[in-house]
N, C-alpha and C positions, 0 to 999 in steps of 0.2 A: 424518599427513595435514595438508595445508594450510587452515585453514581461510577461508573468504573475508573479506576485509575492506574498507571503504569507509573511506578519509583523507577527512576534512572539519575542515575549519579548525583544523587542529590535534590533532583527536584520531582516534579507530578506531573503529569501527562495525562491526559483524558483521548481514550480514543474511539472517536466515532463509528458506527455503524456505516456510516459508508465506505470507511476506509481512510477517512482523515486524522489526524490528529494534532489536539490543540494543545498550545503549551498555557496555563492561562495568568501564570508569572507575567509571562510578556506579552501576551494575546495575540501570541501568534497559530496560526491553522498550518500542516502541514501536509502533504500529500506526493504521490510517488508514480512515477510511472499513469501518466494520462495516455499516452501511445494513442494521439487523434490521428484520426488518419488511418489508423490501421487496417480497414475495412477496405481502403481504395488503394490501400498499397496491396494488402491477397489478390484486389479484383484483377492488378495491375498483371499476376501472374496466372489470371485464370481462375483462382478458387471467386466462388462471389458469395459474399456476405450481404445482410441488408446494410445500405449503404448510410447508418443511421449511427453509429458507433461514438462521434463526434458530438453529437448532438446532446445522444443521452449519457455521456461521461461529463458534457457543461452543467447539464440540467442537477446531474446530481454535485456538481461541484458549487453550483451558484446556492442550491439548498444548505449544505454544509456551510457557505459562507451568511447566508442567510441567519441559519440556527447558532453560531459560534460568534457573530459578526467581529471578524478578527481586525487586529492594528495592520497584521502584516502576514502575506500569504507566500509561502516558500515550496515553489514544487520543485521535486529533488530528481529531475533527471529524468529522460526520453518523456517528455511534456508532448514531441512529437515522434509518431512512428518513423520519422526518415526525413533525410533531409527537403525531399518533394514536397511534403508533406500540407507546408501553408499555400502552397498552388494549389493543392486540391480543395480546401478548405472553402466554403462555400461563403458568400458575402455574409448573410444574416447570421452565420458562428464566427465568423473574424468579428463584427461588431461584439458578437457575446464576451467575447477572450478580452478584447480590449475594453470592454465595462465594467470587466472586472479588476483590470489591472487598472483602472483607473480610481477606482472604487476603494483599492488599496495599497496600501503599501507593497508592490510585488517582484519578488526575486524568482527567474529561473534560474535554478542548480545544473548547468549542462549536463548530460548524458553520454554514454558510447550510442544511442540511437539521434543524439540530436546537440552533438559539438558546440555547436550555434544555433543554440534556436532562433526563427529568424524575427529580423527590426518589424517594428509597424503597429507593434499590438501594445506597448509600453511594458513598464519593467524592467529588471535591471539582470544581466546575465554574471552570473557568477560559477566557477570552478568548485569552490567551498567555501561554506561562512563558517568563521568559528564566533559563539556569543555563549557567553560567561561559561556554564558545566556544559552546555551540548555544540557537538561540533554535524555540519549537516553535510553530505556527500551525498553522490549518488549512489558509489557501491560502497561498501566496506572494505577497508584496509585492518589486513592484521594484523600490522602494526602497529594500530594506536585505538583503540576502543572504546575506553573512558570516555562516556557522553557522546557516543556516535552516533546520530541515526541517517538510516540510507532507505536505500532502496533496489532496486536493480534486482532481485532475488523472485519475485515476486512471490512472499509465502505460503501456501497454504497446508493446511491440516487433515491428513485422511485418516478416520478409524471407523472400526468398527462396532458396535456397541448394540447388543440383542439382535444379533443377527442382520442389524440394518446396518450398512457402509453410509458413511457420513461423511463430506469432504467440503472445505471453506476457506477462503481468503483468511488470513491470521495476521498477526501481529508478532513477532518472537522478540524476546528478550530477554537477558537474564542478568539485568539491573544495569550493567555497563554501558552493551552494546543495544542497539535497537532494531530490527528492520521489520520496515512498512511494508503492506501489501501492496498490490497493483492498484490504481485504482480505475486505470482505463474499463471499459465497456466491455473489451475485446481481447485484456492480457491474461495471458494466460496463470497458470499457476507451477510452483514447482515445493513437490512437499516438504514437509519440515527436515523428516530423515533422511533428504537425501544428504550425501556427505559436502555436497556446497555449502549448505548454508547450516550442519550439523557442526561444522571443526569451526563455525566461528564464536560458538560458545560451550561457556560450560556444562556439567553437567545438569546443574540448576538453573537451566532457561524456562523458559513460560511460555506457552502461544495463548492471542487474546481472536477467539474465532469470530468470525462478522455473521451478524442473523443466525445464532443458532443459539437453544436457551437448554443446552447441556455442559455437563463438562466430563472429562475423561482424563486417565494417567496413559501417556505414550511414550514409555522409554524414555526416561528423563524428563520432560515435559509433561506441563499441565497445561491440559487447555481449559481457557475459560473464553465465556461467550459476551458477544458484544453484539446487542439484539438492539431492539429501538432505543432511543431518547427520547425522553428519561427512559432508563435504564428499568427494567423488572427488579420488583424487589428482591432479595438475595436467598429469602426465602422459597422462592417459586422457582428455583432452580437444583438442580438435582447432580451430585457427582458420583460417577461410576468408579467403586476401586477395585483392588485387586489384582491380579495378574494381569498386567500392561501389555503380554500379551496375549492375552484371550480379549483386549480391547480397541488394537493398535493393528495399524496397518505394520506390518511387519518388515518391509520391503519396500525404498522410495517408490515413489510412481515418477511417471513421468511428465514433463510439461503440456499441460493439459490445454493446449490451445488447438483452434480449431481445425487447422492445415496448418503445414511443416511450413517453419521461417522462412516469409521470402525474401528479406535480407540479415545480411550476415549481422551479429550482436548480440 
């Protein structure tokens, strides 16, 4: 089986189904936006979500480190939904957080949701690493692209394809720049077309969709699908061409999270 890979500036990149992605040059795991807490920061303003959001964003992050077992794990930014965030955090997930950082090599990438993430859990707090072709941030700078990957964006993909509307956590890149999905429980998504995260590439970028085993042309972009590990063979996979729009959301959407921000970022 083929497994999926992303070229970026020189090197390959494998990107997980849950939303991770590994580099395996250097065996490192990456991941974006965990925004724990999230759930207890809406309750804080009224909306209430099940209060579980935390939980099941470690469960799928310990599997990913499980299935990759990385040197070194770098999440790039609001790791917490807000600064409260490790108060809220319940005993039995603070030991999860710190088993893992102890487990490995761990860098947080600060965030505008989480400046400082806070002491206690191990790891090492960082603004940006730069390591050989890839430099890691939280958001993207225009200025400098070559071997960037971020986060902050949270991608997804909406089209539409035989009449069924189809929409998913994505991956975008168009060889230079990178950015990663959300991988929190509870982040939201914001589409490919919209004009944020469309003017940071060319017109030849790619999205790589999470669990879904089609692919589509959407105005510039190709999506392809990033379904279980190991990967479906490439055969069992089917692309829709043709007029991009008779296939394609037409028109960003908007951030699809479940009640309006309640804090600013």
């Amino acid at each position: 089986m083929t497994m999926p890979v992303i070229p970026l500036n020189g090197t390959l990149l494998h990107p997980d189904a849950s939303g991770a992605l590994f580099w395996p040059e250097q065996g490192w795991l990456l991941v974006a936006d965990l925004h724990l807490e999230k759930g207890s920061a809406y309750a804080r303003f009224g909306q209430l979500l099940p209060p579980y959001d935390t939980a099941a964003t470690l469960t799928r992050l310990e599997a990913a480190c499980a299935r990759w077992c990385p040197r070194r794990v770098v999440c790039l930014g609001d790791s917490f939904h807000d600064a409260g965030a490790a108060s809220r955090i319940n005993a039995a997930d603070g030991r999860r957080i710190a088993a893992l950082a102890a487990g490995h090599d761990w860098i947080w990438i600060s965030g505008n949701h989480d400046p400082a993430p806070p002491p206690g859990w191990g790891g090492v707090v960082m603004d940006v690493l730069h390591h050989g072709p890839l430099v890691l941030r939280h958001a993207a700078e225009r200025a400098e692209s070559a071997g960037e990957v971020s986060g902050h964006y949270h991608p997804k993909a909406v089209t539409h394809v035989r009449g069924r509307r189809l929409s998913a956590r994505c991956f975008v890149s168009d060889g230079q720049r990178l950015v990663m999905p959300a991988f929190g429980a509870y982040a939201g998504g914001l589409n490919v077309l919209d004009p944020a995260i469309r003017h940071l590439f060319g017109r030849e970028a790619f999205a790589w969709l999470l669990g879904m085993v089609c692919l589509a042309i959407v105005l510039g972009f190709t999506l392809y699908a990033v379904s279980a590990l190991p990967p479906r063979p490439s055969k069992s996979r089917r692309r829709f061409t043709g007029s991009p729009h008779r296939h394609a959301a037409t028109r960003p959407a908007e951030r699809s999270d479940p009640a309006p921000w309640p804090s600013s970022g």
